[in-house]
C-alpha positions in Angstrom: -0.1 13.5 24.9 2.2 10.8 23.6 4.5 11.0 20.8 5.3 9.0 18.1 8.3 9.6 15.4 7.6 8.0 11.9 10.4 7.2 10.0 10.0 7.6 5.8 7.4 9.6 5.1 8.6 11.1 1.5 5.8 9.6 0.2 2.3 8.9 0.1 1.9 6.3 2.5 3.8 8.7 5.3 1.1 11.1 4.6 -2.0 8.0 5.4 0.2 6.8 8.4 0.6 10.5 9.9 -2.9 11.0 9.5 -3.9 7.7 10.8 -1.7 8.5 14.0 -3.3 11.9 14.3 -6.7 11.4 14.3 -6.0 9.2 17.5 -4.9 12.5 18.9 -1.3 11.4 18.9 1.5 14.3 18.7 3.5 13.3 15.6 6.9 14.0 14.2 8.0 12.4 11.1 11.3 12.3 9.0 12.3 12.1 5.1 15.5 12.5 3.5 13.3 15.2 1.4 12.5 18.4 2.1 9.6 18.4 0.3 7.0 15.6 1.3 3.1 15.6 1.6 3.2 14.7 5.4 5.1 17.2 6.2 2.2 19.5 5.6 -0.3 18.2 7.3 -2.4 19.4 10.0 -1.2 15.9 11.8 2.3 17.2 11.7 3.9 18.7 14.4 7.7 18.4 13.6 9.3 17.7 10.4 12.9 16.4 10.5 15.1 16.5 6.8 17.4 12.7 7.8 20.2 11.7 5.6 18.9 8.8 3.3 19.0 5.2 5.2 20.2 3.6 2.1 23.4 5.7 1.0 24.2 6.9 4.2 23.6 4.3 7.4 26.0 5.6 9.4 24.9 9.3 9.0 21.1 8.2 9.7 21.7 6.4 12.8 23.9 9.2 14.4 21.1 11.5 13.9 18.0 9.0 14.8 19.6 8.3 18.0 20.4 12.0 18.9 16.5 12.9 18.0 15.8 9.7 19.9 17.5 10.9 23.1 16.1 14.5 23.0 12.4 14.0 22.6 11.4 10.8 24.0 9.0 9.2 22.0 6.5 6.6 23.1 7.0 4.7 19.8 9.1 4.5 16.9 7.8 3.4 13.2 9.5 2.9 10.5 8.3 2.6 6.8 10.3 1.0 4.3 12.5 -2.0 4.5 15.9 -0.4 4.5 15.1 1.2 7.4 13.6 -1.3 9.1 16.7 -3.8 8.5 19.0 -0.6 9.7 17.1 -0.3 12.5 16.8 -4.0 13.8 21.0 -4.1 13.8 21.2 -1.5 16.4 17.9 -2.2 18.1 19.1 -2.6 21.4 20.4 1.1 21.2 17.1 1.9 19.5 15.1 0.3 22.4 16.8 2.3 25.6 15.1 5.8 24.0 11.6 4.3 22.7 9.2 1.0 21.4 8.9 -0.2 18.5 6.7 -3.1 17.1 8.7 -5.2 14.9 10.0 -9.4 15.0 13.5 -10.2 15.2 15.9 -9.5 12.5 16.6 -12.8 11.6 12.7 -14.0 11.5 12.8 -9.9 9.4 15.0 -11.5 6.7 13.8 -14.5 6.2 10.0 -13.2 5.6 11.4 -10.0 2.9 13.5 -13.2 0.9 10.9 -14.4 -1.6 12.8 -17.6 -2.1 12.3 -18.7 1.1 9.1 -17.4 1.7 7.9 -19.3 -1.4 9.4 -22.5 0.2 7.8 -21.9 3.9 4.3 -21.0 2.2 4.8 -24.6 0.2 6.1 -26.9 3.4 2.5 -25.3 5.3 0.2 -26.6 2.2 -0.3 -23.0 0.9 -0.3 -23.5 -3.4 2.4 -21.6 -5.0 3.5 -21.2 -8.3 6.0 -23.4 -9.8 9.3 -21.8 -8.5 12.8 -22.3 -9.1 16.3 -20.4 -7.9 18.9 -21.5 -10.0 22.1 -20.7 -9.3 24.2 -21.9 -12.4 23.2 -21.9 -16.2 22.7 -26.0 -16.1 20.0 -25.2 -13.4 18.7 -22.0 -15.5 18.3 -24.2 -18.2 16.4 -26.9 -16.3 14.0 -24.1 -14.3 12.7 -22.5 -17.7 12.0 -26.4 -19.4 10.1 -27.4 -16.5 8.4 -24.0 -16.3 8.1 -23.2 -19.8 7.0 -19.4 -21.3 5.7 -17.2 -20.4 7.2 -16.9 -16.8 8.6 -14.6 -14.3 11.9 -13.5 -13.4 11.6 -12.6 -9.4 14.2 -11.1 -7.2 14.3 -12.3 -4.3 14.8 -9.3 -2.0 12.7 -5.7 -3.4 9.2 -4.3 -2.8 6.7 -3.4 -4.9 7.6 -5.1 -8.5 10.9 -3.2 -8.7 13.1 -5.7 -10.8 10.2 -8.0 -11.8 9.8 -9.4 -15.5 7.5 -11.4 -17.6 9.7 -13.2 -20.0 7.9 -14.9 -23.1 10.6 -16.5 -25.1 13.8 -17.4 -24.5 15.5 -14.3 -26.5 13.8 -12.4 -24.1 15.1 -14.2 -21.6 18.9 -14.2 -22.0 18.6 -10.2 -22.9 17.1 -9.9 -19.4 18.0 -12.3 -16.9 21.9 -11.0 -16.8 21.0 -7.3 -16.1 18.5 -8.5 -13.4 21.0 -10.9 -12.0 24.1 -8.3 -12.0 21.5 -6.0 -10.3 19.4 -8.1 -7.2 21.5 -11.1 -7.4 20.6 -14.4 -8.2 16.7 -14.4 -8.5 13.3 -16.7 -9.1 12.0 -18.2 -11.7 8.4 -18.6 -11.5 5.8 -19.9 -13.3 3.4 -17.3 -14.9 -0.6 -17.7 -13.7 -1.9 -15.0 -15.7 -3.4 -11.6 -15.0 -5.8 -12.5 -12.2 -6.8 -10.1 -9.6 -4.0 -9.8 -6.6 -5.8 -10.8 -3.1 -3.9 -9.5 0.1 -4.4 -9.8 3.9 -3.0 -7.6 6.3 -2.0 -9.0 9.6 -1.0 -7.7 13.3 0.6 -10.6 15.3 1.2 -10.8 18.6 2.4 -13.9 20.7 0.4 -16.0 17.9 -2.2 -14.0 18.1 -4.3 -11.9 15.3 -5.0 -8.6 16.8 -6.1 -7.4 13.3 -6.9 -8.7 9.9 -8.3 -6.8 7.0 -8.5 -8.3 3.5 -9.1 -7.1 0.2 -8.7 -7.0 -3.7 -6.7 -5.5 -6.0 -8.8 -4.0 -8.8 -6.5 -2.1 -11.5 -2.4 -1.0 -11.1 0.1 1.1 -12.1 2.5 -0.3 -14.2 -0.1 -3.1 -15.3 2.4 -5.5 -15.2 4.2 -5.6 -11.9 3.2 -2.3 -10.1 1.5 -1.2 -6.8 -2.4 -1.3 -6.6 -4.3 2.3 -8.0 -7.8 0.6 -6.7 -8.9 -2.0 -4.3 -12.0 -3.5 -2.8 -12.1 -4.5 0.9 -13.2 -8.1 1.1 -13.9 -10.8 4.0 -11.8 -13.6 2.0 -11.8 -16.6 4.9 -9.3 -18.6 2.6 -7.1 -16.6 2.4 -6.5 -15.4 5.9 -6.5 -18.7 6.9 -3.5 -18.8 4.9 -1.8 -15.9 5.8 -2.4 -16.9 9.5 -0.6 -20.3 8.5 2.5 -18.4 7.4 2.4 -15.9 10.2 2.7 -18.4 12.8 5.1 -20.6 10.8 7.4 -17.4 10.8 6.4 -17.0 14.7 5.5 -13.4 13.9 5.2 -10.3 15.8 3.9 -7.1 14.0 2.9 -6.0 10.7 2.9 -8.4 7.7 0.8 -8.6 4.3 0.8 -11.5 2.1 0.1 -11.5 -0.9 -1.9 -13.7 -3.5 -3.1 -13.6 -6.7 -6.1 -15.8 -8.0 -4.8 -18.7 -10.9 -7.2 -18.2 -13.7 -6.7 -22.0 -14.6 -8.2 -23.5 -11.5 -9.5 -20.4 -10.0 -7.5 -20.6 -6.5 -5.5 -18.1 -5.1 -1.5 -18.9 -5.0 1.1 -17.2 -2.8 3.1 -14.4 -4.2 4.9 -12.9 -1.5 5.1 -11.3 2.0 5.6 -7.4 2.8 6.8 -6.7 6.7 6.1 -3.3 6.6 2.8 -1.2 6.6 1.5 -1.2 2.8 1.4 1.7 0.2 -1.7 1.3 0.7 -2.0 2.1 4.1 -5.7 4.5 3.7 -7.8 1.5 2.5 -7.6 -0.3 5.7 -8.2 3.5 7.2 -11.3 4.1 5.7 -12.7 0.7 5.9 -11.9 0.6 9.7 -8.8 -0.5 10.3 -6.1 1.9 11.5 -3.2 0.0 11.5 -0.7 2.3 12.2 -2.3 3.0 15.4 -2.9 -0.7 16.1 0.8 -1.2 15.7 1.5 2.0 18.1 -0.6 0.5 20.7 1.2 -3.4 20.0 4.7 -1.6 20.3 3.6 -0.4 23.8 1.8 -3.2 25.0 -1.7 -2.0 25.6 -5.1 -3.3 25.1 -6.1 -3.6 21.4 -9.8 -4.7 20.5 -9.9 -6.6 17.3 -11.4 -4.0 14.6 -14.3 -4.7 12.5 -14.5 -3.4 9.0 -17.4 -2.7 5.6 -16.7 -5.2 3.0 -17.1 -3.6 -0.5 -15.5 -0.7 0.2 -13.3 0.8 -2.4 -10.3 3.3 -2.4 -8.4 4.8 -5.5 -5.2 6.3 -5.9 -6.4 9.0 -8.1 -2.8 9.8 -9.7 -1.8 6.6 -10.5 -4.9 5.6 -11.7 -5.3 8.2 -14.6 -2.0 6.6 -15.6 -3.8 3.4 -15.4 -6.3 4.7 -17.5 -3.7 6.6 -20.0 -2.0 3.1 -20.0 -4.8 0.8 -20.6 -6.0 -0.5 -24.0 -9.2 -1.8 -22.5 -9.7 1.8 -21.1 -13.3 1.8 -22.0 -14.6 -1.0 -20.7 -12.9 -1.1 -17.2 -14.9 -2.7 -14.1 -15.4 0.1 -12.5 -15.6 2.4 -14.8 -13.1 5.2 -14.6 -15.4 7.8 -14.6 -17.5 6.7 -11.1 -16.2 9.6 -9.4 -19.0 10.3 -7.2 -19.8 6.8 -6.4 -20.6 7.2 -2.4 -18.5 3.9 -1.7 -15.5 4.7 -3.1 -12.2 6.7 -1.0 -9.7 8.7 -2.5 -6.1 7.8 -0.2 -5.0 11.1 -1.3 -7.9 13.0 0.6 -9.0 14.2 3.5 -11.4 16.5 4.6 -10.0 17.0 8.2 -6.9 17.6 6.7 -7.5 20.0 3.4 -3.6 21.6 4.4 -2.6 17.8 3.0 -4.4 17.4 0.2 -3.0 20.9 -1.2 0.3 20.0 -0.6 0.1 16.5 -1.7 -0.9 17.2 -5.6 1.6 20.0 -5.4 3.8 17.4 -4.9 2.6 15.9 -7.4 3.5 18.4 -9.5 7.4 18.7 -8.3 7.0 14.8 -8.5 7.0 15.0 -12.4 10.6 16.6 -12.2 12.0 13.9 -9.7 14.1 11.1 -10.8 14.3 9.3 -8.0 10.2 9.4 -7.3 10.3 8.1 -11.0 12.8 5.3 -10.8 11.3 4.0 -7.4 7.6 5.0 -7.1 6.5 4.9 -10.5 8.6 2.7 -12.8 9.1 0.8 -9.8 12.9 0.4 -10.6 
């Protein structure tokens, strides 16, 4: 049986990626710089590691990856979040003597996770994007926000999932803002604002040029409701849209995992490029349950073997019950939301958090919920996305 070591799996994603991994009959060990973590628990779990945290201590985390690396022998190596991944691609050829891993080259890595330039690749391709500036003095601040006008966005180029993002709608706004932000992420965006229309992402697997998997879908309600992660989505079969996601793929000469991201301009009804993740999603159990295991797909990409391009059901919808009753708490329109909040025993809609080959996981991942409430960090990066 081979084995596979994920990386990051404090929280809920690692839980949807250990289980995707398992159910392939895969012997998986994962790591978190937190003891206590719903994929730990799982039935799909057969070694937990506790790893120092990539981000405050590098040096630590690569002493102790490498060591794990060398003892066990793993067939394939994936990582979660960014951090790790750009920690990982500076000592890859280390990495690379012990185990595979699926991921494109660091500089191709950095040029996708900075929104400036991904922006300004999606644009030379003929992908629409909003109006976007990075100015990088106040004469060139001045002259973004008269073009632009209010409401827009202030847009750090380099985080994941909304963390630092604003919607500015006057200019007292913006000059209490913008400095904070800038002192914080560095220089960032300014974009123009297109409104509250849904988000529409594609997930990719590249290989060579190739699309080994695609999977699109909708992003029905999230958590924050200005700039957080999805709480509900519909699959979809949006042609567009992959089209243009395959554009930028091969314009980054790809290989592995990206999503881009979209969201649908209420003024002329067309989707416009937001961004591009290079990492498997938070919401890695809508694919699942649709038909697309990606982690899996990206196992068998890292080790070169045979991958038949998945089909999937269009329509299909999965909710991330706990954020979504804050979605619900949060929303003035609460009543009158499309779907309802209360269609919990519609037959075509998922819940990521569940399971029913794995009912040792879904105990232990709304107990973690509950020790959840008392965590700042959970807070500051998976809920207020700070």
């Amino acid at each position: 049986m081979d084995k596979v070591l994920v990386l990051d799996c404090w929280m809920r994603k690692g839980l949807s990626v250990i289980r995707a991994l398992g159910r392939e009959g895969l012997e998986v060990h994962c790591c978190s710089h937190k003891s206590i973590s719903p994929a730990r628990f799982s039935k799909y779990t057969k070694r937990f590691f506790i790893f120092p945290d990539p981000e405050i201590e590098p040096k630590k985390f690569k002493k102790m990856l490498v060591s794990l690396l060398k003892e066990n022998r793993y067939s394939s190596l994936i990582p979660l979040e960014e951090p790790t991944i750009e920690l990982i691609l500076e000592f890859r050829d280390e990495i690379e003597r012990y185990t595979k891993i699926a991921l494109v080259d660091k500089i191709k890595f950095e040029r996708a996770v900075d929104k400036w330039n991904s922006v300004r690749l999606a644009k030379k391709v003929g992908i629409p994007v909003p109006e976007s500036y990075c100015p990088q003095n106040e004469s060139e601040v001045n002259d973004a926000i008269k073009k632009i006008g209010f409401p827009l966005i202030i847009k750090p180029r380099k985080t994941s999932g909304g963390r630092g993002l604003k919607k500015i709608n006057n200019r007292g706004e913006f000059d209490e803002n913008y400095p904070s932000i800038v002192k914080r992420f560095g220089r960032p965006m300014i974009q123009e604002y297109i409104g509250e229309g849904p988000g529409v992402l594609v997930w990719l697997i590249v290989r060579d040029g190739k699309i080994l998997a695609d999977f699109s879908y909708e992003r029905l309600r999230k958590y924050p409701m200005g700039s957080g992660p999805g709480t509900m989505w519909v699959s979809t079969d949006n042609k567009k849209i992959k089209k243009y996601s395959e554009d930028i793929s091969k314009a980054l000469d790809w290989h592995g995992i990206i999503i881009v991201e979209f969201k649908m301009d209420p003024k002329d009804n067309k989707p416009k490029f937001m961004e591009i993740n290079p990492r498997l999603g938070g919401s890695t159990a809508h694919p699942l349950v649709c038909g697309v295991n990606f982690p899996y797909i990206l196992y068998l990409l890292a080790l070169n073997k045979k991958i038949i391009k998945p089909k999937y059901v269009v329509g299909r919808k999965t909710r991330w019950l706990a954020a979504d009753i804050m979605h619900f708490v949060s929303n003035k329109k609460r009543w009158s939301m499309n779907p309802s909040f209360f269609t919990f025993l519609d037959k075509n809609t998922f819940y990521e958090e569940f399971d029913s080959t794995d009912m040792k996981g879904n105990i232990w991942i709304m107990f973690n919920y509950f020790l959840n409430f008392f965590d700042f960090e959970i807070w500051k990066k998976g809920v207020l996305r700070k």
